[in-house]
Structures are given as structure tokens and as C-alpha cells.
Backbone as CSV, one residue per row, in Angstrom:
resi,resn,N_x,N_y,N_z,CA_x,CA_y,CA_z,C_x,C_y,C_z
1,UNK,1.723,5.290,10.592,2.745,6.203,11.037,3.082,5.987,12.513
2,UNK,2.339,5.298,12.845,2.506,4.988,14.479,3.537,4.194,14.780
3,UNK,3.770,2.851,13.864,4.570,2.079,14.098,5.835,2.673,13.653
4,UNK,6.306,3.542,13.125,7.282,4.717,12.554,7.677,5.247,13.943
5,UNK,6.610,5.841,14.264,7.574,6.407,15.573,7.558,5.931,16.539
6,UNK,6.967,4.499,17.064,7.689,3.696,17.778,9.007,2.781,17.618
7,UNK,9.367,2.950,16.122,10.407,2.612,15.785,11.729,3.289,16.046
8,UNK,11.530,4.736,15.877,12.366,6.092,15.901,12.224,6.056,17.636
9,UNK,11.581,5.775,18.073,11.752,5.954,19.936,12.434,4.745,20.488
10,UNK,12.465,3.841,20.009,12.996,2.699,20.143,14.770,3.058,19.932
11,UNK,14.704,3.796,18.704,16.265,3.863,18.319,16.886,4.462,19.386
12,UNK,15.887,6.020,19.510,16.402,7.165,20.403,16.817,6.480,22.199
13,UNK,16.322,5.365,22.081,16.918,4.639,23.627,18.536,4.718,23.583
14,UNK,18.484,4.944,24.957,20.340,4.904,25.062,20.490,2.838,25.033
15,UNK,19.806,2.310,24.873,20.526,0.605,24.350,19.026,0.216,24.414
16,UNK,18.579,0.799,23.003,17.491,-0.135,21.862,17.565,-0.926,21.634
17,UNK,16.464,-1.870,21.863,16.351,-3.558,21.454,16.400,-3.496,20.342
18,UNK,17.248,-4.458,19.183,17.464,-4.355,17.909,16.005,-5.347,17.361
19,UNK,15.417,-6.354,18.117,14.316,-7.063,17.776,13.035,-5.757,17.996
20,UNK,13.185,-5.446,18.690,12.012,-4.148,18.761,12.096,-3.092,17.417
21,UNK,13.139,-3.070,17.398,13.418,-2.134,15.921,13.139,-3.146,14.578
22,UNK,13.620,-3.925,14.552,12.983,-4.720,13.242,12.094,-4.910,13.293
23,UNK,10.780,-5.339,14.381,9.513,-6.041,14.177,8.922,-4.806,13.920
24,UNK,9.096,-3.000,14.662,8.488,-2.180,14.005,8.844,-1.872,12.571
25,UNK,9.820,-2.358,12.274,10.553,-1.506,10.980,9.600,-2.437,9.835
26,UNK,9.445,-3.960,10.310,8.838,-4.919,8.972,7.176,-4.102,9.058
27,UNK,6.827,-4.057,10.375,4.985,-3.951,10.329,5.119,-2.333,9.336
28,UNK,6.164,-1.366,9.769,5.883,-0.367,8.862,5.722,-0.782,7.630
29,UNK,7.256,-1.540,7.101,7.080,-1.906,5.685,5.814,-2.386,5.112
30,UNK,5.124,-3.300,5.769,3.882,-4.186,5.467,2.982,-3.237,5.301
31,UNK,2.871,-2.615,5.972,1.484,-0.967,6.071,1.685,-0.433,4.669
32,UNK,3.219,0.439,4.389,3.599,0.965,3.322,3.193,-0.175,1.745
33,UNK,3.286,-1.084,1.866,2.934,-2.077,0.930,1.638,-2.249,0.449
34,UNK,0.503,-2.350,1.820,-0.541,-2.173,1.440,-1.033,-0.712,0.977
35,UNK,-0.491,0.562,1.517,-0.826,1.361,1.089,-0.833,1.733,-0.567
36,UNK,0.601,0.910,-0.911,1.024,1.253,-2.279,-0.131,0.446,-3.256
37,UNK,-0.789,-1.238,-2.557,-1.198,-1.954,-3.352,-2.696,-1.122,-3.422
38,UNK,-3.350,0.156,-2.650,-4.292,0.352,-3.042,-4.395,1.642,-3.959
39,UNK,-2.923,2.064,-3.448,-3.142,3.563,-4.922,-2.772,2.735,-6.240
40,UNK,-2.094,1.677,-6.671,-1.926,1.075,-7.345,-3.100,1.089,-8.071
41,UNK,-4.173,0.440,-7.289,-5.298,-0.093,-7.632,-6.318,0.622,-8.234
42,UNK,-6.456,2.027,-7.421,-7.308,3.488,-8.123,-6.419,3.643,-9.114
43,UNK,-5.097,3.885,-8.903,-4.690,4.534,-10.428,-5.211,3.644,-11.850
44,UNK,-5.041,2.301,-11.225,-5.260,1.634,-12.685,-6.522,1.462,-12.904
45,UNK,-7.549,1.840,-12.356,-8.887,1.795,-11.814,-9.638,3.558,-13.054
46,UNK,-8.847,4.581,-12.800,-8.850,5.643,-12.987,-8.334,5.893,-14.401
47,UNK,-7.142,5.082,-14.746,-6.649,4.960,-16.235,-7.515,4.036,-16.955
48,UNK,-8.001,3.296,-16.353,-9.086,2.320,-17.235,-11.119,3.562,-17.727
49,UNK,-10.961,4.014,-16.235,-11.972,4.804,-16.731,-12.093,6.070,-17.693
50,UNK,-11.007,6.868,-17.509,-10.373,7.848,-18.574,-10.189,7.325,-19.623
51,UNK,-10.110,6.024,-19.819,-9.552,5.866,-21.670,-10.438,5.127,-21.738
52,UNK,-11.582,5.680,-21.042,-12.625,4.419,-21.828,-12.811,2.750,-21.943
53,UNK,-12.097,1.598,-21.443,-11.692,0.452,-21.293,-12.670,0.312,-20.080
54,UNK,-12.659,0.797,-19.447,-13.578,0.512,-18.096,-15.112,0.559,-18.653
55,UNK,-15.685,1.424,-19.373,-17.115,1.057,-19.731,-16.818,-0.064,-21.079
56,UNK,-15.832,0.013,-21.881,-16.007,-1.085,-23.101,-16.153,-2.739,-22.250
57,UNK,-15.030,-2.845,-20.910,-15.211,-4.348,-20.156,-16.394,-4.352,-19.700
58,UNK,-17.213,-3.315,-19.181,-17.791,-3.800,-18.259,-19.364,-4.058,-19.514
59,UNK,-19.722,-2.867,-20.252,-20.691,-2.903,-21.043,-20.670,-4.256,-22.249
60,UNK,-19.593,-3.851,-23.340,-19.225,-4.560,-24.443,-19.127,-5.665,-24.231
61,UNK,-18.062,-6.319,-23.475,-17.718,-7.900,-23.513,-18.586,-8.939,-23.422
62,UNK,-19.246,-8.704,-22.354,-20.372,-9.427,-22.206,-21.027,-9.842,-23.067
63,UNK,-21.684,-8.761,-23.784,-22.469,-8.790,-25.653,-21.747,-9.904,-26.293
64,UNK,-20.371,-9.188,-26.497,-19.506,-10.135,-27.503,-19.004,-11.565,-26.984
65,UNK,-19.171,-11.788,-25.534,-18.783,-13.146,-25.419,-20.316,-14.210,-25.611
């Protein structure tokens, strides 16, 4: 969120560097990306353990391979 509002203070300049505004605007994006790739990761983490798939891989397969 930091790089957010150095982005938004950047704008609020009476003649904002437009390279200062993109390099914060990409590092936000990049942050937001990783953030998404780790709820991603619990959710499917969390749907595997609720339906049961998470103890059948981790217990079962093994046996059967």
C-alpha cells in the first residue's frame, strides 16, 4: 500500500513525473499479483482439504502408485 500512495502523491504534484507514476503504478501491480497468487493458493489449498482430496493425495496415492 505504500507504493499506492507514493503513486497518488506523485499525481497530486502540480507537474508529476509520468516515469515516477508508472514505475510506482507497475511495483503496485506486481505486489497485487503476488498477493492474489497466494490467496489463490490457500483457497485451492482449503478446497482440496474440505473435499477430502488433500488427505486421499497425500495418504492414498502413494499406496496405489
Amino acid at each position: 500500500m505504500f507504493v499506492s500512495g507514493q503513486g497518488l502523491n506523485e499525481m497530486s504534484k502540480e507537474r508529476p513525473g509520468i516515469k515516477h507514476i508508472e514505475n510506482h503504478t507497475n511495483t503496485f501491480l506486481k505486489s497485487l499479483e503476488k498477493v492474489e497468487a497466494g490467496l489463490s493458493a490457500k483457497i485451492q489449498y482449503l478446497t482440496q482439504v474440505s473435499t477430502g482430496m488433500f488427505s486421499f493425495t497425500i495418504i492414498c496415492e502413494p499406496i496405489l502408485n
